[in-house]
DODOVEX-784711 format. One record per residue (C-alpha): residue number from 0; y, x, z. Coordinates in Angstrom, 2 decimals, decimal comma. Example, Ala and Ser with C-alpha at 12.3 -4.5 7.8 and 13.67 -1.06 7.14 Angstrom:
+-----+---------+---------+---------+
| pos |       y |       x |       z |
+-----+---------+---------+---------+
|   0 |   -4,50 |   12,30 |    7,80 |
|   1 |   -1,06 |   13,67 |    7,14 |
+-----+---------+---------+---------+
//
This chain:
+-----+---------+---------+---------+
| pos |       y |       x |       z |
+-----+---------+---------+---------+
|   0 | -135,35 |  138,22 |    9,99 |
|   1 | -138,35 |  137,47 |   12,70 |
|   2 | -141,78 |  138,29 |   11,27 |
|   3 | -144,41 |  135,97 |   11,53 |
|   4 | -147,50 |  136,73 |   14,05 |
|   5 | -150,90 |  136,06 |   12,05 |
|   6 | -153,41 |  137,53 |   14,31 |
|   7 | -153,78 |  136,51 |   17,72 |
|   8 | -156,30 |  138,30 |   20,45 |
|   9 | -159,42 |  139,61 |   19,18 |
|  10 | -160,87 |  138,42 |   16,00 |
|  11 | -158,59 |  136,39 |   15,00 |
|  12 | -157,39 |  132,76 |   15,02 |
|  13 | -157,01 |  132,83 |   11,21 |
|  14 | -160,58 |  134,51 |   10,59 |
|  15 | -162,73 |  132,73 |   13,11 |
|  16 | -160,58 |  129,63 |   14,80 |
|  17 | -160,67 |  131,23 |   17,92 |
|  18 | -159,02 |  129,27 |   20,73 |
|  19 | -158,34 |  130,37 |   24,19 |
|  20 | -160,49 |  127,93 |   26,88 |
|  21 | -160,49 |  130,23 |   29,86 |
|  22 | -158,15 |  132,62 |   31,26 |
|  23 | -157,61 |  134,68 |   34,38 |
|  24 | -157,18 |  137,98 |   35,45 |
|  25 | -160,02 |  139,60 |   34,34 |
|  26 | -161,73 |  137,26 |   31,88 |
|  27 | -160,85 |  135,77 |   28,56 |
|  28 | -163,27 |  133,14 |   26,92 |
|  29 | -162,90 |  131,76 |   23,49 |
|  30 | -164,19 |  129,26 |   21,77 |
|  31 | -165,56 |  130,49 |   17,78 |
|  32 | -165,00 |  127,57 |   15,01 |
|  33 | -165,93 |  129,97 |   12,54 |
|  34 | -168,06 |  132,82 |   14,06 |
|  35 | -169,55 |  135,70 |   11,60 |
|  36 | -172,42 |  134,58 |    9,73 |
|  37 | -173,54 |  138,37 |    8,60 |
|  38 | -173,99 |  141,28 |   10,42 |
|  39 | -171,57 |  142,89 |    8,14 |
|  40 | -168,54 |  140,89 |    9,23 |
|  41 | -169,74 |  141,17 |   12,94 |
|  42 | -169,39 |  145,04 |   13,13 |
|  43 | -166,05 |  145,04 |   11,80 |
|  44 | -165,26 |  141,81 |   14,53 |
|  45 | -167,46 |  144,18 |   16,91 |
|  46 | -165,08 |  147,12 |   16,45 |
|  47 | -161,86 |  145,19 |   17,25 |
|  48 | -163,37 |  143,95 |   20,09 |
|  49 | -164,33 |  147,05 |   21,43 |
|  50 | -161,15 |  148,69 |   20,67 |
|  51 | -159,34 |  145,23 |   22,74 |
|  52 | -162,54 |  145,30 |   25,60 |
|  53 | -164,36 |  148,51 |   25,61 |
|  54 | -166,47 |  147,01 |   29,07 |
|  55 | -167,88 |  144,13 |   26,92 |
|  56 | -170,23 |  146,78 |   24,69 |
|  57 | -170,14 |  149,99 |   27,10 |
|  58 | -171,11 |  148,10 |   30,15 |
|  59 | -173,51 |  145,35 |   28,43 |
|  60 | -174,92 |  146,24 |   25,45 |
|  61 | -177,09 |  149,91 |   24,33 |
|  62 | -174,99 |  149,66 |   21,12 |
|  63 | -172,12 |  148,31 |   19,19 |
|  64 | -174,90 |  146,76 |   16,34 |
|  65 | -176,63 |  145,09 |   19,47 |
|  66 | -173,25 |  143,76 |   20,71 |
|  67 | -172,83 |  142,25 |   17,03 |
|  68 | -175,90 |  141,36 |   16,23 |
|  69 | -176,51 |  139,49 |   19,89 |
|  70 | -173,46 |  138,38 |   21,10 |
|  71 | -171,37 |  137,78 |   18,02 |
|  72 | -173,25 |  136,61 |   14,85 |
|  73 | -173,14 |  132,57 |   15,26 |
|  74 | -171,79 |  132,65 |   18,51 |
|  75 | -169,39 |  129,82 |   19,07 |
|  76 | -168,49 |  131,45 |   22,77 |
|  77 | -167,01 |  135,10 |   23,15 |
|  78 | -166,33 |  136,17 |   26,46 |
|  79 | -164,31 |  139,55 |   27,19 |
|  80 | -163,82 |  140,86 |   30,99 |
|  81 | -162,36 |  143,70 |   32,78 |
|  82 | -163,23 |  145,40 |   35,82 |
+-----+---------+---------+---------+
//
């Protein structure tokens, strides 16, 4: 029996529509169908992505609710990277 992958990268294709547009190797870009509308639903989004790309928030936000709040409610674009 093969189980059946239903999350893919961070946030979710299921949850959000995320796609992949860009891809090397130290940057991932997505394109958002469905971005969080609430801050609510972007801290838990903002915790997965710091637990997948701790540089995004520790390197370019003061917070985790800035990160969310800025870079994450009704933003069609997120962009992780990796030094």
């Amino acid at each position: 029996m093969t189980a059946r992958r239903t999350h893919t990268g961070p946030g979710g294709t299921d949850r959000f529509g995320a796609r992949v547009v860009a891809l090397s190797y130290a940057r991932l870009d997505l394109s958002v169908a469905a971005p969080p509308q609430t801050l609510d639903e972007a801290l838990a989004v903002a915790a997965e992505h710091f637990a997948f790309c701790p540089d995004n928030i520790r390197q370019g936000y003061e917070s985790i609710r800035l990160y969310a709040e800025e870079a994450l409610v009704d933003h069609a674009h997120w962009t992780f990277w990796w030094d």
